[in-house]
C-alpha positions as CSV (number, residue, x, y, z in Angstrom):
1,X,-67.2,112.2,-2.6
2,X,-68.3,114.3,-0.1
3,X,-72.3,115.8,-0.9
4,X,-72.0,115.2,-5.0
5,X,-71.0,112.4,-7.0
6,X,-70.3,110.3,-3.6
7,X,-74.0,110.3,-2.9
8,X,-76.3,107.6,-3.8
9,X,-78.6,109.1,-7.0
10,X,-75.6,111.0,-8.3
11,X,-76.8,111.2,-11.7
12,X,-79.6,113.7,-10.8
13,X,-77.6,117.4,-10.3
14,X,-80.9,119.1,-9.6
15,X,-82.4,122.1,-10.8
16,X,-80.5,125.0,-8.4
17,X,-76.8,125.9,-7.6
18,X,-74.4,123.4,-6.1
19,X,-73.7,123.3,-3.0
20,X,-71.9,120.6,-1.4
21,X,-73.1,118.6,1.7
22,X,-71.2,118.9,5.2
23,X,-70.3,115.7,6.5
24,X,-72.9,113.8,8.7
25,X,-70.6,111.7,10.4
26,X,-67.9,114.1,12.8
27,X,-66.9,111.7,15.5
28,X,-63.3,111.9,15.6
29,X,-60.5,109.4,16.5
30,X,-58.2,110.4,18.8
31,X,-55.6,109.9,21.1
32,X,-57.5,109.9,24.4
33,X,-60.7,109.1,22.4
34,X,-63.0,111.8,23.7
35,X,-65.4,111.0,21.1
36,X,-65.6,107.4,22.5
37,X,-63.2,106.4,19.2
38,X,-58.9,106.3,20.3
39,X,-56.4,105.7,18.1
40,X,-55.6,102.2,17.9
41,X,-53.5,100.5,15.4
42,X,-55.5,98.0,13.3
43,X,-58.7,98.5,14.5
44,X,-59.7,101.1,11.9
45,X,-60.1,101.0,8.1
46,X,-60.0,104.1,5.6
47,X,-62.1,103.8,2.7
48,X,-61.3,105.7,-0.5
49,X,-61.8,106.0,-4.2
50,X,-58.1,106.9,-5.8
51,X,-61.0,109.1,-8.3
52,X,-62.2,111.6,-5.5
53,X,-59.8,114.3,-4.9
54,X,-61.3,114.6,-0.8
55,X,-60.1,110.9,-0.7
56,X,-56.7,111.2,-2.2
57,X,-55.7,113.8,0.6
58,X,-56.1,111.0,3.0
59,X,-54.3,108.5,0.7
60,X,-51.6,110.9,0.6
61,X,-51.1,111.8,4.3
62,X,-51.3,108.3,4.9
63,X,-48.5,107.7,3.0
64,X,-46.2,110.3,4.2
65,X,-47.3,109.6,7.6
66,X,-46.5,106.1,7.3
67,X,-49.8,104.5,8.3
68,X,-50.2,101.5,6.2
69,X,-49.7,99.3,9.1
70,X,-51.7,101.3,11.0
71,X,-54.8,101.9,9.4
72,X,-55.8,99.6,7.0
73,X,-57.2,100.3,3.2
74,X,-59.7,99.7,1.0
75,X,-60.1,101.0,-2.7
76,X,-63.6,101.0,-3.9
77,X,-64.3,100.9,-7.4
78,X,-64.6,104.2,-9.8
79,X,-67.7,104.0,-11.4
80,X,-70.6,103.3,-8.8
81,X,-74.1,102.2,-9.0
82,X,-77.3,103.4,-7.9
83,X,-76.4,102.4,-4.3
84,X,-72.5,104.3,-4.2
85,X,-69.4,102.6,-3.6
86,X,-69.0,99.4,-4.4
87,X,-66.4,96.7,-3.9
88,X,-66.1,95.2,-7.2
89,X,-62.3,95.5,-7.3
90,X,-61.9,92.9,-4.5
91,X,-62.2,88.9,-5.3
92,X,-65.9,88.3,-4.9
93,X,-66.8,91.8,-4.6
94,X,-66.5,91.7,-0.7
95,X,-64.2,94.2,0.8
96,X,-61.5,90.9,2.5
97,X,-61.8,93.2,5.8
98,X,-65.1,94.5,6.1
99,X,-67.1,91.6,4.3
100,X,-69.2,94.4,2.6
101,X,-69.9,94.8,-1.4
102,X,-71.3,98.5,-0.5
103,X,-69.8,101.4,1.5
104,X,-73.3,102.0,2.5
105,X,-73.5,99.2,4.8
106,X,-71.2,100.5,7.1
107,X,-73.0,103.6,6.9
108,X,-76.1,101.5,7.5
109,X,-74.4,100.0,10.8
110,X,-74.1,103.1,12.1
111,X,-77.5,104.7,11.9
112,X,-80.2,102.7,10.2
113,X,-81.9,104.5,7.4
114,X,-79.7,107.1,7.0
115,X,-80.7,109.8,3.9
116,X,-78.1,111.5,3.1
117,X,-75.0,110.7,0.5
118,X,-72.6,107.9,0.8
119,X,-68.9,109.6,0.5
120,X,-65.4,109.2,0.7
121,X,-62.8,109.3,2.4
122,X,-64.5,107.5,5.3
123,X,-63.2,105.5,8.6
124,X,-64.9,102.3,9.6
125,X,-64.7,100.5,12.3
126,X,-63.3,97.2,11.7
127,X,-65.0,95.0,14.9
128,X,-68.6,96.7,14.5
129,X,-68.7,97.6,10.9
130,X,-69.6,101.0,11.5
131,X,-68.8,103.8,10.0
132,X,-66.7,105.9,12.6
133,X,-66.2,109.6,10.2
134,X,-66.1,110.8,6.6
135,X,-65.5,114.2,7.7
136,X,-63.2,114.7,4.8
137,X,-62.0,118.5,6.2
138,X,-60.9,116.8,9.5
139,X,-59.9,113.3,8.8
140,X,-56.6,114.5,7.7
141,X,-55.4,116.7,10.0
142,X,-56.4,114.3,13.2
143,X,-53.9,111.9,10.8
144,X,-51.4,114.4,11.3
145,X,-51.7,115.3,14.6
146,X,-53.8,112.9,16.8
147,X,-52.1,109.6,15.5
148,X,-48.6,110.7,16.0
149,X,-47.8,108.1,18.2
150,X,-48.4,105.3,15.3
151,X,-46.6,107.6,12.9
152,X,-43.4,106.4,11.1
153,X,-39.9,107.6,12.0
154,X,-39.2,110.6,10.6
155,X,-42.6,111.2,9.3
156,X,-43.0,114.7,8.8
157,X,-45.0,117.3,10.7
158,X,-47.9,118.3,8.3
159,X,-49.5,120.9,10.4
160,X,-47.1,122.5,12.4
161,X,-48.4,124.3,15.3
162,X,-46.7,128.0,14.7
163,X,-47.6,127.9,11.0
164,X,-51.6,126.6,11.5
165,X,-53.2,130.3,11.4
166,X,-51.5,130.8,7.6
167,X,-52.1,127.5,6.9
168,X,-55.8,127.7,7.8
169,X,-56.3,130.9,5.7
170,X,-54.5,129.7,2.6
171,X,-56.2,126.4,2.8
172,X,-60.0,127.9,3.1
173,X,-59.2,130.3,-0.2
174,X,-58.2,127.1,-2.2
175,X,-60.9,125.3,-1.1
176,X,-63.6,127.8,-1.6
177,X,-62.3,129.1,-5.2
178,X,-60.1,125.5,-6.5
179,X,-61.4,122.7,-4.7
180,X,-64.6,123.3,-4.7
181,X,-64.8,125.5,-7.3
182,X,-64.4,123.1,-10.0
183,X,-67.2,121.5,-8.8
184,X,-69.6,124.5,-9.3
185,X,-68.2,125.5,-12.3
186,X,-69.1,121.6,-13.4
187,X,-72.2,121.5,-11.5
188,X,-73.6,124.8,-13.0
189,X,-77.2,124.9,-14.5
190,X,-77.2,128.3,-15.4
191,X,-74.6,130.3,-17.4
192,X,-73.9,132.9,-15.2
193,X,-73.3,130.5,-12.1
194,X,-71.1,128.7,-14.3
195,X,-69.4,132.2,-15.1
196,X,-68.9,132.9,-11.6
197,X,-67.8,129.7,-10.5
198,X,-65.1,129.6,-13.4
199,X,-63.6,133.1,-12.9
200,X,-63.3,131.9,-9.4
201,X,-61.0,129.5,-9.7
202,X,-59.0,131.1,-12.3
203,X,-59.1,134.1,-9.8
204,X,-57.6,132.2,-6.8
205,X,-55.1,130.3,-9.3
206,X,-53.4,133.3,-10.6
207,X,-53.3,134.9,-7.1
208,X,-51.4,131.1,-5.8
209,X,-48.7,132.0,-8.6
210,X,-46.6,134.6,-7.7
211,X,-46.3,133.0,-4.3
212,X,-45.7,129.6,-5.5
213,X,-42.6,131.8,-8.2
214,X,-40.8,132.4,-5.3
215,X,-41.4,129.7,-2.6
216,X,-41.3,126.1,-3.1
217,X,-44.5,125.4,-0.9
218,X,-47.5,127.3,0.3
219,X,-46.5,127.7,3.7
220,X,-43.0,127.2,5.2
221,X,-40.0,125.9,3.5
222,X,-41.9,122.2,3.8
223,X,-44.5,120.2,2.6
224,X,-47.8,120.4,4.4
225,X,-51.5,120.1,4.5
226,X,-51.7,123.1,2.4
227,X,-49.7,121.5,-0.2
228,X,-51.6,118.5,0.0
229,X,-55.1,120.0,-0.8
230,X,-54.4,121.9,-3.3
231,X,-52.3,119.2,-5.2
232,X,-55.4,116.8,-5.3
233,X,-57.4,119.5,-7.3
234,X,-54.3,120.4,-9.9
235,X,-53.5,116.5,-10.7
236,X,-56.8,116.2,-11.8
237,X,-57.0,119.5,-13.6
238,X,-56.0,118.9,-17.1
239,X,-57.6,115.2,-17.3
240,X,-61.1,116.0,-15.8
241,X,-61.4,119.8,-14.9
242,X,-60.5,121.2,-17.9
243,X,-62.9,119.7,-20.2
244,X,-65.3,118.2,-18.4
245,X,-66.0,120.9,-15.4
246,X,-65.6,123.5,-18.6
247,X,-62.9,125.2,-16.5
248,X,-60.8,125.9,-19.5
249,X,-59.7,129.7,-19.5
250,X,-56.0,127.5,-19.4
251,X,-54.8,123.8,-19.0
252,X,-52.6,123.5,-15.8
253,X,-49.8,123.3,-18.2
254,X,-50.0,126.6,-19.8
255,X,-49.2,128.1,-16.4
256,X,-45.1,127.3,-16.1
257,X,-45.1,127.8,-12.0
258,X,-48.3,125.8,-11.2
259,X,-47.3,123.3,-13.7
260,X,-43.8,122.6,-12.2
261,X,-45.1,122.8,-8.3
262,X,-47.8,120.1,-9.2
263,X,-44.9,118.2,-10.9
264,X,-42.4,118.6,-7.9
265,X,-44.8,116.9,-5.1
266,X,-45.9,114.4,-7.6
267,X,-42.4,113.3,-8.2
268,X,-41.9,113.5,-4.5
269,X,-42.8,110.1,-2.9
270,X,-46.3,109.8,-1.0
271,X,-48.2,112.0,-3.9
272,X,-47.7,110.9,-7.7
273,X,-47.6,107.1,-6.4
274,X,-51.3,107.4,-4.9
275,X,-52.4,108.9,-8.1
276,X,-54.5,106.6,-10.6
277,X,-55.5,108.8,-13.8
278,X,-57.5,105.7,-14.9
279,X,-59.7,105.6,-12.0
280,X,-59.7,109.5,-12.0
281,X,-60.8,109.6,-16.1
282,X,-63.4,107.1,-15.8
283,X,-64.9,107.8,-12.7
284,X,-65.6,111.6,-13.7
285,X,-66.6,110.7,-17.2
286,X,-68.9,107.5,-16.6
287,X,-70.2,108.0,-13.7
288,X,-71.6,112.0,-14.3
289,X,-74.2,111.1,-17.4
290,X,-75.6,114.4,-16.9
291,X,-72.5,116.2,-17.9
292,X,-71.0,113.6,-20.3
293,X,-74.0,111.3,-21.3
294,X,-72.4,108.9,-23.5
295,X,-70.2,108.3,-20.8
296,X,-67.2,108.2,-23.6
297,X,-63.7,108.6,-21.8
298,X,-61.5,110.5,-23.5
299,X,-58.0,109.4,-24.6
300,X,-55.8,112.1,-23.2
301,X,-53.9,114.0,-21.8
302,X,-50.6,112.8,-22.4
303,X,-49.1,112.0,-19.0
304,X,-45.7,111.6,-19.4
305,X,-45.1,115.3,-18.6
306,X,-45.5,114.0,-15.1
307,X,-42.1,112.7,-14.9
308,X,-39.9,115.9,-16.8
309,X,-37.9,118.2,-14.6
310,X,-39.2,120.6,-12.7
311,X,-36.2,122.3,-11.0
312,X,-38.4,123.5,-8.2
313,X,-35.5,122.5,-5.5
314,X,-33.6,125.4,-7.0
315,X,-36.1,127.7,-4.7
316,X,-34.5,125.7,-1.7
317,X,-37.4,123.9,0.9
318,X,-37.0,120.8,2.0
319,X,-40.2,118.3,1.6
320,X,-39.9,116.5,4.7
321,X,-38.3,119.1,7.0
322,X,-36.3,117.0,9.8
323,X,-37.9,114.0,8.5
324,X,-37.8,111.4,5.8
325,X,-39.3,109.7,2.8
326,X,-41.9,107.6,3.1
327,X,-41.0,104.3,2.3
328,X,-41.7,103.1,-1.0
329,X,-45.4,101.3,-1.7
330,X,-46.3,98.3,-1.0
331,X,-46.9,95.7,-3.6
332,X,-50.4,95.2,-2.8
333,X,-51.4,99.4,-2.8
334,X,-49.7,99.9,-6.3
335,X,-51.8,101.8,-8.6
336,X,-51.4,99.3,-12.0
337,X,-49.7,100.9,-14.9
338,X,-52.6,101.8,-16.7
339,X,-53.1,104.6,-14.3
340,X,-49.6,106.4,-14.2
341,X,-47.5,107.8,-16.2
């Protein structure tokens, strides 16, 4: 992830309030490649963890977008060692495309010694082996709108242009207060941090639920970046959040509206189909010994509330606009049945 538990040393939370890293790497890829990177089909690879909620946003724009053929992916494995990401889930331990075992190669390709933290989502180059971006704010919405010549047809417009000012200030309340909010509430050293941190994203929660009782998405009557950012923080609420970021004033599913908004885009396709809740359990659990030092994963929640009606499409919307599901996933991006409901 991006300045925390993506960084190499992750077990060490330090002695002062958390404060997450801004990404090193900014280039962008566009299409007329100002920053010397244009959008090309193929020659790119994305580089996530299905456990980091910053990564999952790219998994699930990709998806709606209908990249796969486009840009290329690799899954690295949950729990990391002492040098990050790893590619143990691949034969050999080799990323097939890259030829790496370690996301920090390509990092290392790119500038030589580099000190900071090795995160996710990132973009390598696939001729050099560089890293390209893992500006995880970003990285998204150039998918949306600087690769729409690769997109799919019928691909919906995640960031319309006459709705970007109110998406822009929904989007920086949820990620101040929810998604990255539970990560100083987790992060906390000191009680009253923690306290702060908490009420936060309890705060911004309670203020998301009148709007989301009468409107079927944040912004607009479809689906959008908005949507997608604060999804990746609510799916992993109740497994991870709730117990072991001690943000537990009330599960997700205590709250009727937020419950059955997060339960509408995860039915819809290009969300609940990138989710793994094994990778998301063990990753937070084993791989943050100095919240959970036995590293013991717990056995719920129950998922199968995941799939229940949610009769959200009686608020009207429509999740792709103009546009069209994604097509369903391909065999070889399936998230094995151990991590879905």
């Amino acid at each position: 992830m991006s300045g925390d538990d993506g960084t190499r040393g992750n077990n060490d939370y330090g002695k002062k309030a958390f404060k997450r890293s801004r990404s090193h790497f900014a280039d962008r890829i566009t299409a007329d490649g100002r920053d010397g990177w244009p959008v090309e089909a193929g020659r790119y690879r994305l580089v996530v963890s299905r456990a980091c909620p910053w990564a999952s946003r790219a998994l699930v724009s990709r998806r709606l977008l209908g990249l796969e053929d486009a840009l290329s992916l690799a899954v690295a494995d949950p729990v990391q060692d002492d040098r990050s990401w790893r590619f143990t889930l691949d034969p050999d331990g080799r990323d097939p495309v890259l030829g790496i075992r370690y996301l920090s190669e390509a990092y290392d390709r790119r500038e030589t010694g580099y000190p900071g933290g090795v995160s996710v989502p990132a973009i390598v180059d696939v001729p050099s082996g560089a890293l390209v971006t893992n500006d995880y704010q970003q990285i998204t919405l150039d998918l949306a709108t600087e690769w729409t010549e690769l997109h799919r047809p019928g691909a919906p417009d995640l960031y319309p242009r006459a709705l970007r000012e109110e998406i822009d200030e929904v989007m920086a309340g949820v990620y101040e207060d929810v998604n990255n909010g539970v990560y100083r509430a987790g992060f906390a050293t000191g009680q009253e941090e923690y306290e702060t941190a908490c009420a936060g994203v309890f705060r911004r929660l309670e203020q998301l639920t009148p709007r989301l009782e009468r409107q079927r998405y944040l912004v607009g009557d479809t689906i959008t970046e908005a949507d997608i950012r604060l999804f990746t923080t609510l799916v992993r609420f109740d497994a991870v959040y709730h117990g072991h970021f001690k943000c537990n004033r009330w599960k997700l599913t205590e709250n009727p509206v937020l419950w059955a908004y997060v339960r509408d885009l995860f039915q819809t396709p290009g969300f609940g189909d990138t989710v793994d809740f094994d990778h998301i359990k063990r990753h937070y659990y084993q791989v943050h010994t100095g919240i959970n030092p036995t590293g013991i994963v717990p056995m719920g929640p129950d998922l199968t509330g995941w799939l229940t009606p949610h009769h959200r499409q009686e608020l009207g919307g429509r999740p792709f606009g103009d546009g069209t599901p994604p097509e369903p996933v391909r065999a070889d991006e399936e998230v094995p049945v151990r991590g879905r409901p």
